[in-house]
N, C-alpha and C positions, 0 to 999 in steps of 0.2 A: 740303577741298572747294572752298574760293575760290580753291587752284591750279589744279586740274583745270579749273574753269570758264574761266581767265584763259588757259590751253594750250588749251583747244577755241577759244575767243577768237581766238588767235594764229595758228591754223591758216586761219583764215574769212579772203579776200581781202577786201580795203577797201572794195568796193561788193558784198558777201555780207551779204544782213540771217541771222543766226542764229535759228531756232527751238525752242521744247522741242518734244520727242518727244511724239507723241501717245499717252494712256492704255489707248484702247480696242485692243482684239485684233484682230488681223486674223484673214480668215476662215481657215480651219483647212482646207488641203491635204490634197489625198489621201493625201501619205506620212505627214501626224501624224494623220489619221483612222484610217488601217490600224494603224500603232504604238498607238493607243489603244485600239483595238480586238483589238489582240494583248493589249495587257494584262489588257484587260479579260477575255479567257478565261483566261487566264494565273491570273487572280483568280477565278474563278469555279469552275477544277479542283482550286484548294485547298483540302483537306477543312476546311469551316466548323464551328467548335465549335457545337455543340447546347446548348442551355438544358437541366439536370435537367428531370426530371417533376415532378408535385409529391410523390407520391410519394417521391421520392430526395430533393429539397429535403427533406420533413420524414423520413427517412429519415439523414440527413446532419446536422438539424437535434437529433434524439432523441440520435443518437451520439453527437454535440459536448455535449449536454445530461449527458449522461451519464460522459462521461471529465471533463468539469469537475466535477461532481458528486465523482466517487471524489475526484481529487487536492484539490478542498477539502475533504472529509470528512479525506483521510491528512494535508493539512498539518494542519487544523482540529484532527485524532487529536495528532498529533506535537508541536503547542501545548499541547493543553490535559495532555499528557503531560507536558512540562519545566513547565510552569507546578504543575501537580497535586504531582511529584515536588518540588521545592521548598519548596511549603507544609509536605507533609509531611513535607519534612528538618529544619525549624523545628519544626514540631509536636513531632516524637521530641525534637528536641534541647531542647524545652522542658521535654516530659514526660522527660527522660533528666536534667535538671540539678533540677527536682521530686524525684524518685526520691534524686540524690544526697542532697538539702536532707534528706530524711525519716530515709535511713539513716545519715546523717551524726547526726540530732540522735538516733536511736534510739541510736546509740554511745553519746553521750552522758549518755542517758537510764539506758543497763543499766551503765555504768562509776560515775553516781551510786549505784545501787542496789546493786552490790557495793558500794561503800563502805559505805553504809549498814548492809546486812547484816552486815559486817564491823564495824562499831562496834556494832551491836546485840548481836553477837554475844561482843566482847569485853565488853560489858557484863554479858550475862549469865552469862558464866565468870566475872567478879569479884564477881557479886551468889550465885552458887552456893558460889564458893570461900568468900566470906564466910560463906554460912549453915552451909559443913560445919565451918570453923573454929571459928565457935559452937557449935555441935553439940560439936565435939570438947573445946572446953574448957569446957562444962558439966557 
C-alpha cells in the first residue's frame, strides 16, 4: 500500500497538491438508472419461493415427527434387541452350567448308590450263605 501511494506521488508534478477521492456517490445517470432498473425486472420475473401454509408447515412438521418417531423406535427396537439377546445368552449359559453342576453331582450321587447296593448286597449273599451253611450242618 505505501508503494502505490509513493507511485501516485510520483506521478503528481511538483506544484500538484494531491487529494483523497471523495466518499460520497455521485449522482446516478440515466444509463446506471435504466441498468438498475433492467435488473430490477429481471428480479422481479424470477419466480419468488412462497412461504408453506400453515397447514403444510404442520403438515411437514407431523411427517418429520413421525419418520423420527419409527427410526428411534427401529434403532431404540434394534438396541434393546442386542442388548436383551446378550443378557439372555448369560442367563442360558448360567442356567446351562447349573444344569451341568446338578447332573454332574446326580452321577455321582447314583454311582455312590450302586456301590452301596452292591456291598449291601454282597453282604447279604454272605449273611444267607452263612445261615444255609448252618442250616446244613445242623
Amino acid at each position: 500500500m505505501i508503494t502505490s501511494n509513493s507511485s501516485s506521488k510520483e506521478k503528481l508534478n511538483a506544484y500538484q497538491r494531491w487529494e483523497m477521492n471523495s466518499f460520497e456517490t455521485p449522482d446516478l445517470t440515466t444509463e446506471t438508472q435504466e441498468a438498475e432498473a433492467e435488473i430490477s425486472i429481471k428480479i422481479d420475473e424470477q419466480p419468488q419461493a412462497s412461504l408453506p401454509a400453515a397447514e403444510e408447515v404442520a403438515a411437514i412438521f407431523q411427517r418429520a415427527k413421525e419418520e423420527g418417531y419409527a427410526a428411534g423406535l427401529q434403532e431404540g427396537n434394534a438396541a434393546g434387541y442386542v442388548e436383551g439377546r446378550k443378557i439372555a445368552e448369560i442367563e442360558v449359559k448360567a442356567e446351562v452350567a447349573r444344569i451341568q453342576a446338578l447332573l454332574s453331582k446326580l452321577d455321582q450321587d447314583l454311582h455312590e448308590m450302586d456301590q452301596q447296593v452292591a456291598d449291601n448286597l454282597l453282604e447279604l449273599a454272605i449273611a444267607l450263605a452263612k445261615k444255609v451253611v448252618t442250616q446244613a450242618l445242623k
